[in-house]
C-alpha positions as CSV (number, residue, x, y, z in Angstrom):
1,X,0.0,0.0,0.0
2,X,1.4,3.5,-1.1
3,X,2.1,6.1,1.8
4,X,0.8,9.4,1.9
5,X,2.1,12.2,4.0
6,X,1.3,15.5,4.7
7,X,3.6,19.1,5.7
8,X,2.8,21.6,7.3
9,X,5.4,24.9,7.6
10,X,6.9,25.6,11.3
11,X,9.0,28.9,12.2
12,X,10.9,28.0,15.1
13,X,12.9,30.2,17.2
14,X,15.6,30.4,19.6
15,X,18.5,32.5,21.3
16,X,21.2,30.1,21.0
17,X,21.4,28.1,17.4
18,X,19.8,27.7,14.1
19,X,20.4,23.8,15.4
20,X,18.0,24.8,18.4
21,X,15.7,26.7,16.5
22,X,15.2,23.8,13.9
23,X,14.7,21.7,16.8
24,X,12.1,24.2,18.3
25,X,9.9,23.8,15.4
26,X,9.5,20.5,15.9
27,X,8.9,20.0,19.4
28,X,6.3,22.4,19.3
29,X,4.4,20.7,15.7
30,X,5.3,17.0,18.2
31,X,2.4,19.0,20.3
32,X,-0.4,18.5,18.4
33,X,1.1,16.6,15.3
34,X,1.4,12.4,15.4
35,X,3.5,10.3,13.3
36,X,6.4,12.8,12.3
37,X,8.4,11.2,9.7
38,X,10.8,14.4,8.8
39,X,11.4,18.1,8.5
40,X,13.1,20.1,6.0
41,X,14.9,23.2,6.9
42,X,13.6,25.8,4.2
43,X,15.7,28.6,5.7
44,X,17.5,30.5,8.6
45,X,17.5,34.4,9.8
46,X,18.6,36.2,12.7
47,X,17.1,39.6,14.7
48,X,20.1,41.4,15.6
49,X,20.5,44.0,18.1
50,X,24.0,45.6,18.1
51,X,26.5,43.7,16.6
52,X,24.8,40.1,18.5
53,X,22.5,37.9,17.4
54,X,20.0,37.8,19.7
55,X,17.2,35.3,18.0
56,X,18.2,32.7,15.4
57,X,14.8,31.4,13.3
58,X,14.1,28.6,11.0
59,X,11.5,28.1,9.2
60,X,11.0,24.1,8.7
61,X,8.5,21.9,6.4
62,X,7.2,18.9,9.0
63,X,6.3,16.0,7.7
64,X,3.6,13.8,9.1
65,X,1.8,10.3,7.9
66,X,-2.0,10.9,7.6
67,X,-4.0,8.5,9.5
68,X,-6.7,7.0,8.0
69,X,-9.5,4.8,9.8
């Protein structure tokens, strides 16, 4: 039987990594999301203030199996 899956688009942030950030996104779609089978880092940017980064963000594709009954 063929798989299906379905994404959904996460920004995540966090003030100490892009690594973090990536990881933010996910824990939070882990929430309310079952059967997460990937994610896909799309891209990274930072706020600065000054000359310091002071929020690293990633916006990540989650991928999910649909449940069927």
């Amino acid at each position: 039987m063929a798989q299906v899956a379905k994404v959904v688009t996460i920004i995540g942030s966090s003030p100490e990594s892009f690594a973090k950030a990536a990881e933010a996104a996910v824990q939070e779609a882990a929430k309310t999301l079952r059967g997460i089978t990937g994610a896909d880092v799309l891209s990274m940017s930072a706020e600065v203030e000054g000359d310091r980064i002071t929020q690293y963000r990633t916006t990540v594709n989650i991928a999910f199996a649909i449940e069927r009954s």
